[in-house]
C-alpha positions in Angstrom: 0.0 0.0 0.0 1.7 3.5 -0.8 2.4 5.6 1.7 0.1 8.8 2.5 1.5 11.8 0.8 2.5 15.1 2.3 3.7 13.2 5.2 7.3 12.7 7.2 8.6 9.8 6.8 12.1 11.0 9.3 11.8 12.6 12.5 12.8 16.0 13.0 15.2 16.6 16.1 13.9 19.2 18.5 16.1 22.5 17.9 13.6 24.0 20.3 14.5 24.3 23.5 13.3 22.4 26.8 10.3 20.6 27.3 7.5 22.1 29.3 5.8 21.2 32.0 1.5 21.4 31.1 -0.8 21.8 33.2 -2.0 18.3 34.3 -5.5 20.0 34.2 -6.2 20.2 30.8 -6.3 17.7 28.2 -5.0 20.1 25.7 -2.0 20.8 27.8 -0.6 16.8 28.0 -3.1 14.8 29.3 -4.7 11.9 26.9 -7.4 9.7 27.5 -5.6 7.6 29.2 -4.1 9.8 31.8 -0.5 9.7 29.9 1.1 12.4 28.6 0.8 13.0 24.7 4.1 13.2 22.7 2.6 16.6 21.2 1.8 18.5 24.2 6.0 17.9 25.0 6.8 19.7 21.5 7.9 23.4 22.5 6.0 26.1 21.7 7.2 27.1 18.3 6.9 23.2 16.9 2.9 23.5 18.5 2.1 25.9 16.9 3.6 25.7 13.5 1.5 26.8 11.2 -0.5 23.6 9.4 -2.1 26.0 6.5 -1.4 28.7 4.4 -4.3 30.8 6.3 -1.8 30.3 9.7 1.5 31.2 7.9 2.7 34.5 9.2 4.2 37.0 6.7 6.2 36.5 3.1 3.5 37.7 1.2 6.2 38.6 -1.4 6.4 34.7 -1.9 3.0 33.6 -0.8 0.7 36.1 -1.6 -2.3 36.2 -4.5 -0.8 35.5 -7.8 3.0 34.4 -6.9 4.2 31.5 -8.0 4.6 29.0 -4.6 0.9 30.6 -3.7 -0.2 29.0 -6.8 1.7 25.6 -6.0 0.2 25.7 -2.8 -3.2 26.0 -4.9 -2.1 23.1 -6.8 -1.6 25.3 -10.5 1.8 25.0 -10.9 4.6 23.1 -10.7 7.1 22.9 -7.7 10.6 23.0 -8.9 13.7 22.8 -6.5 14.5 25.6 -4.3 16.7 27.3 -1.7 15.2 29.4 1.0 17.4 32.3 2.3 16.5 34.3 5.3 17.2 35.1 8.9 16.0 32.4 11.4 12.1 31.9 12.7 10.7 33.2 9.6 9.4 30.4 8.7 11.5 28.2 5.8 11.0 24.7 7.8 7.1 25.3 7.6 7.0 26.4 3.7 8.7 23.4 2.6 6.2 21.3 4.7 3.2 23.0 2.8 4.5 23.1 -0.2 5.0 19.0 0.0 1.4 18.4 1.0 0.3 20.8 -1.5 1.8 18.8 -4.5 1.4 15.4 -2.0 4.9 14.2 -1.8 6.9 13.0 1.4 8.6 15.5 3.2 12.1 14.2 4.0 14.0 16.6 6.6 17.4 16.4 7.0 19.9 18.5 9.4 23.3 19.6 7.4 24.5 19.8 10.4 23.9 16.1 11.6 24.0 14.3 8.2 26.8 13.3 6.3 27.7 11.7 3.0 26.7 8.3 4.3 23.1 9.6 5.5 22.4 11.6 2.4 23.1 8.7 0.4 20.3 6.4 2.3 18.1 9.3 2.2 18.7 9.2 -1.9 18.4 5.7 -2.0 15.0 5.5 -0.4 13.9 8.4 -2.3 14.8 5.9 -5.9 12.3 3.4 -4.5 9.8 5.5 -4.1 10.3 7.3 -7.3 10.0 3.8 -9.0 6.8 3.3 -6.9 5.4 6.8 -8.7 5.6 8.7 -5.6 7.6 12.5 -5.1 9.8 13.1 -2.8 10.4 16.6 -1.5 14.1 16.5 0.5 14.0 19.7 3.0 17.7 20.3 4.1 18.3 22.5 6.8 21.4 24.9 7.0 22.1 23.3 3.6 25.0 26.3 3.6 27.1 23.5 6.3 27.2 20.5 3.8 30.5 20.6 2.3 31.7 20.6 -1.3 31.3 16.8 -1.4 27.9 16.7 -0.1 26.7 19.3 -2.0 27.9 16.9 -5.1 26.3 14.0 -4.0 23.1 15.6 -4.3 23.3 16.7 -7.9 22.3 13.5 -9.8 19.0 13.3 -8.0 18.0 16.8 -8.1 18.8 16.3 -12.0 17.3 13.6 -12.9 14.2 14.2 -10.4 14.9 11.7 -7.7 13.6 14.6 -5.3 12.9 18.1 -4.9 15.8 19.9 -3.3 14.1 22.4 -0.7 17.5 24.3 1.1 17.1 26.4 4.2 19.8 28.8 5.2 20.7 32.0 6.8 23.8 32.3 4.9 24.2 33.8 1.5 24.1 31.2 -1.0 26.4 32.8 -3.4 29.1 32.2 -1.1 28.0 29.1 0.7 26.2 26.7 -1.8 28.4 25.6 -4.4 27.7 27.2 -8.4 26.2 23.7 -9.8 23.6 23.2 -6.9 22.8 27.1 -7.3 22.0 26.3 -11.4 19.6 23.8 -10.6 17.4 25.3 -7.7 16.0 28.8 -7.5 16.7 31.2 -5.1 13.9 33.2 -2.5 14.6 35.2 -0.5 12.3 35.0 3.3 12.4 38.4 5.3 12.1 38.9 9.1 8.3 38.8 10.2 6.5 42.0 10.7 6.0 43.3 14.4 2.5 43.1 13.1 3.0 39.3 11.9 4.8 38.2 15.7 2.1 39.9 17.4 -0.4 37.8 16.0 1.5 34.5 16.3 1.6 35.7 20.0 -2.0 36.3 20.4 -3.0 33.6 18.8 -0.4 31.5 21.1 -1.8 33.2 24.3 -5.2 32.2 23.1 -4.9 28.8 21.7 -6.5 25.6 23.8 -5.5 22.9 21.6 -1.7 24.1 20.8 -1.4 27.2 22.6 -0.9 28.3 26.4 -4.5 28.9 27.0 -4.4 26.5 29.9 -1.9 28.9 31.7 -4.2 31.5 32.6 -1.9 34.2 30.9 -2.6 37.8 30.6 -0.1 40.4 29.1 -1.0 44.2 28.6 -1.2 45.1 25.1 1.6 47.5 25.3 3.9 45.1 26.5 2.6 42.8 23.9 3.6 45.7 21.2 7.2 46.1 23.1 7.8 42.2 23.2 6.4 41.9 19.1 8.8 44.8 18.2 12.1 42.9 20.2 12.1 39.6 18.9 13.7 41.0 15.8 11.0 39.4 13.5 12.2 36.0 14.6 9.0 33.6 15.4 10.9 30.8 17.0 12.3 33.4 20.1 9.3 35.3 20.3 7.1 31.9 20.9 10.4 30.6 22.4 10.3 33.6 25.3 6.9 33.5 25.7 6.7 30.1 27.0 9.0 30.5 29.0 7.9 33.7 30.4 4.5 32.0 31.2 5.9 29.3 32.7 7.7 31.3 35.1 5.1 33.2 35.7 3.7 33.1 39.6 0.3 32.9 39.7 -2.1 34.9 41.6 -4.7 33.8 44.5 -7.5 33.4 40.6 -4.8 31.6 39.1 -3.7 34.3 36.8 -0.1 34.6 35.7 0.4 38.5 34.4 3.5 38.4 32.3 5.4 41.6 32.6 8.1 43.4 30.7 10.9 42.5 33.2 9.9 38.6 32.8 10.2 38.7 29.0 13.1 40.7 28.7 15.2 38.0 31.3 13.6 35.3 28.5 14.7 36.9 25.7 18.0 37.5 26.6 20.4 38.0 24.1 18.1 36.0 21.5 16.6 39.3 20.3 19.7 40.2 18.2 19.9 38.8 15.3 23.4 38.2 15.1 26.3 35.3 14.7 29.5 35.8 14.8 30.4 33.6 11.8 27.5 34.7 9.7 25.9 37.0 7.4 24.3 38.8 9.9 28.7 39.7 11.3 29.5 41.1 7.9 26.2 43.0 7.3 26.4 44.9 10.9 30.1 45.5 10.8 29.5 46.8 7.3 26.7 49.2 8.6 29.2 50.3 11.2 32.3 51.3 8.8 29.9 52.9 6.5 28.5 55.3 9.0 31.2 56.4 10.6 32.8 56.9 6.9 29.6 58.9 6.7 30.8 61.4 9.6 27.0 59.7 11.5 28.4 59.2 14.7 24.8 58.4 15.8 24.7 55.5 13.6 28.0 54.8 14.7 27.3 54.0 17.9 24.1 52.7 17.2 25.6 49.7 14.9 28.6 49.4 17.4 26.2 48.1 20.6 24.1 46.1 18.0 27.7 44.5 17.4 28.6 44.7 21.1 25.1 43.7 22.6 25.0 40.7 20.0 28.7 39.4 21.6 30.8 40.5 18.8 34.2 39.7 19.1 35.6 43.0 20.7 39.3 43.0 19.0 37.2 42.3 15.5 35.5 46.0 16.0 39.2 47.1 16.9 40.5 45.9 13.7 38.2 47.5 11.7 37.9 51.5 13.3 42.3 50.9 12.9 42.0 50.1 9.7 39.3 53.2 8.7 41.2 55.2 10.6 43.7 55.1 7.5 41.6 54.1 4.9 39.2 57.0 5.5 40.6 59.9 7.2 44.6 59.0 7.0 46.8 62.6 6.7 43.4 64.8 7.2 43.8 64.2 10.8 46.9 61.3 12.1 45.5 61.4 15.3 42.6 59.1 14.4 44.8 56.3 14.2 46.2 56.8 17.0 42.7 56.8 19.0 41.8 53.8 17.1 45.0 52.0 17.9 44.9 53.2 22.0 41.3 51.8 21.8 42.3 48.5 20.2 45.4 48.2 23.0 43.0 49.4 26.1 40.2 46.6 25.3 43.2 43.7 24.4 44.1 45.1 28.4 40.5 45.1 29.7 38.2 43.6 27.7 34.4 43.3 27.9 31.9 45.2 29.6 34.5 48.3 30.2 36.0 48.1 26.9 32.9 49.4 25.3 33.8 52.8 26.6 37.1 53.1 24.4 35.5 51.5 21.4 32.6 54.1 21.9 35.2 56.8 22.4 37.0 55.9 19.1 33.8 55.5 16.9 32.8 58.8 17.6 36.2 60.2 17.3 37.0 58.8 14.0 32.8 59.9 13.0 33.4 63.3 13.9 37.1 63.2 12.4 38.1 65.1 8.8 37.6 62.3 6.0 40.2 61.9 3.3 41.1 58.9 1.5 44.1 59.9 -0.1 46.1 57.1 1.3 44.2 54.4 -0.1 43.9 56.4 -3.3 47.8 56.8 -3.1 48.6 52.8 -2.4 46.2 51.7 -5.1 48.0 53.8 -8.1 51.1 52.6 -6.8 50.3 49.3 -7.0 48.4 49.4 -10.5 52.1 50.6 -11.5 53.7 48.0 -9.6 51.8 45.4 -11.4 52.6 46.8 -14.8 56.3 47.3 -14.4 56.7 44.3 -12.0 60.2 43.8 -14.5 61.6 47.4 -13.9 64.8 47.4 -12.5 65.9 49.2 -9.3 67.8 52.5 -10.3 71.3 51.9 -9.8 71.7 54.9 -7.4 69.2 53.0 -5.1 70.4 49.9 -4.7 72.1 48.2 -2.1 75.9 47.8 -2.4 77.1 46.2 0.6 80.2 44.3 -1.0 83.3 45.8 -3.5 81.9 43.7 -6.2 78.5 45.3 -6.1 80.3 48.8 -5.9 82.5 47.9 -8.9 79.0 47.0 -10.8 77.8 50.2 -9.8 75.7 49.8 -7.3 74.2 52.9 -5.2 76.6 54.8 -7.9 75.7 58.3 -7.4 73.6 58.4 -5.0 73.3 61.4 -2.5 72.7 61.5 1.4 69.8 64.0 1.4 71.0 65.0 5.5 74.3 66.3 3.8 73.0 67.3 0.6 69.4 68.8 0.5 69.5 69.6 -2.7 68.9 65.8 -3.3 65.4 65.8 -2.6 64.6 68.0 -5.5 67.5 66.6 -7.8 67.6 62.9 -7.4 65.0 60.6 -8.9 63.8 57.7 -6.9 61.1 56.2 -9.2 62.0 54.0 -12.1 63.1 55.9 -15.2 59.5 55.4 -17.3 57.6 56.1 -13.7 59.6 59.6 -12.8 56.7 62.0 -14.0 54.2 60.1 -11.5 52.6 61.6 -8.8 50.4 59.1 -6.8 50.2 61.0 -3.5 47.7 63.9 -3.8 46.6 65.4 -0.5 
């Protein structure tokens, strides 16, 4: 008998978090017929209440909404060809590939790039032939697809070819760089956004509300301004803002009714350092510290030290920020002002010394230093002529004046032959050529 489309056929690990504690109350919160506890009412949060429809799903409209393309998959009028999902996390790529599947009823396979290798991939293939022989579709959903290496990116090129499955990719890394040019010709890239405040404030609501999935049971009651605050700092991010709120609730003490009132305090201690959407090794890194160089280049010191705590309260490395304000401080103000390197180089030396929380205070120091510092980028524009030169005449050799001439033999040659010591003879400076012959008209630094 064939297998029910649309349905898993591997179980997904909990990425999650901890298992609650339900109350043992109510049957929607644990409790099944037979007094045990129900394997779904142990799912966090964000796995409860993952959206089962299209009606649930919470935002990507530019993806989903009347007319485009997946919305008409979804709807059954179009095909469903292999695809690679690219967005921040919680925004909901895991739960698009699911409804895509039951909408053109094939399995879902999901995989972990992080936990499969070669070995795993190749079973998952293998089963996926039988059931292609069987007339059956097979829709393989790999997560973080950007961690499988060059070899097991390979290994699945045949069967995405030759239609063995339907490569769905997540990631939150850019493909360009991390998925490999022949994977990237075969599957088409869309790009997922961060939720609206608007969109997590409804999956909250809803999550409050909800007896069957949801913490209704709990007795929870959170002012709607708080519920606004909380919407606006899980950084459009589902998976922390249901991920918080659980655990806020739980935590919760109730009063002498039962009610648990969920306050600011309690959601920001959940939150923690969840709400910024940052990793040290990702996209995210390179996008902030990007943001950062370009404002201060900018003269904004205000956006200066607004993208230096985003770096700082996301647990940036402290010496990376260092780095880069020493290496603006030459590449963007240079000669208009030499002390900015200076401030930028005392800052990198006093947060090596101290490091984190007090170092912020020399890195804020610097940012706004070299923000409100003259710009000029003279030097790099000086270094880069040079070096087109250099590349040209990489054959040119050394005048003979300047070379070195440390034995008789290299004198006899004529080595360092007519040079002049510009401290005895300052006339030198004006006289004697220290460029290559062809090169001697150049000028490359222009203040």
């Amino acid at each position: 008998m064939a297998r029910p489309s649309g349905r898993d056929r591997f179980e997904t690990p909990d990425l999650f978090g901890s298992e609650p504690e339900p109350p043992s109350s109510d049957d929607a919160f644990g409790v099944s017929d037979s007094g045990g506890t129900t394997s779904a009412s142990l799912a966090p949060l964000a796995e409860r209440m993952r959206p089962r429809t299209l009606d649930e799903y919470a935002g990507q409209q530019h993806l989903i909404g009347p007319g485009k393309a997946l919305r008409r998959v979804v709807e059954g009028r179009g095909p469903l060809p292999s695809l690679i999902f690219w967005g921040p996390p919680g925004t909901g790529k895991t739960t698009l590939g699911r409804l895509l599947a039951t909408s053109v009823g094939a399995d879902f396979v999901p995989i972990s790039a992080v936990m499969a290798g070669v070995k795993e991939l190749r079973e998952v293939l293998t089963e996926a032939r039988k059931a292609k022989a069987r007339g059956l579709r097979t829709i393989l959903f790999v997560d973080e697809i950007h961690r499988f290496n060059k070899a097991q990116q390979d290994a699945l090129l045949p069967a995405v070819e030759d239609g063995t499955v339907t490569l769905i990719g997540a990631t939150t890394e850019n493909p360009s760089f991390e998925v490999n040019a022949a994977l990237l010709s075969r599957a088409r890239v869309l790009v997922l956004q961060p939720l609206s405040v608007d969109d997590i404030r409804n999956l909250l609501e809803r999550a409050i509300n909800d007896v069957d999935r949801g913490m209704a049971g709990w007795n929870a009651t959170i002012d709607p301004a708080v519920l606004d605050w909380f919407a606006a700092q899980a950084g459009g991010d589902a998976r922390v803002a249901l991920t918080a709120l659980e655990g806020a609730i739980q935590a919760a003490e109730p009063d002498k009714t039962g009610q648990r009132q969920i306050t600011d305090d309690l959601l920001k201690e959940c939150l923690g350092r969840a709400r910024f959407a940052y990793d040290r090794q990702g996209e995210a890194h390179y996008d902030l510290a990007s943001a950062l160089i370009k404002s201060i280049r900018n003269s904004d010191a205000d956006a200066g030290l607004y993208w230096l705590a985003r770096l700082i309260e996301g647990g940036a490395d402290p010496m990376f920020i260092a780095r880069r304000l020493c290496i603006l401080a030459s590449e963007d103000i240079g000669m208009a002002d030499p002390a900015a390197i200076v401030q930028a180089s005392a800052a990198a030396d006093i947060v090596h010394k101290i490091g984190f929380p007090e170092g912020l205070y020399p890195l804020s120091q610097a940012v706004v230093y070299l923000a409100t510092a003259p710009k000029s980028n003279a030097i790099k524009r000086a270094y880069h002529a040079a070096a087109d030169d250099a590349r040209e005449t990489a054959r040119e050799p050394v005048p003979m004046h300047l070379r070195n001439a440390p034995t008789n033999l290299m004198k006899t040659l004529g080595h360092g032959l007519g040079y002049r010591y510009v401290h005895d003879d300052p006339a030198a400076k004006e006289e004697m050529p220290c460029l290559p012959e062809n090169l001697a008209e150049r000028k490359y630094w222009k203040p």
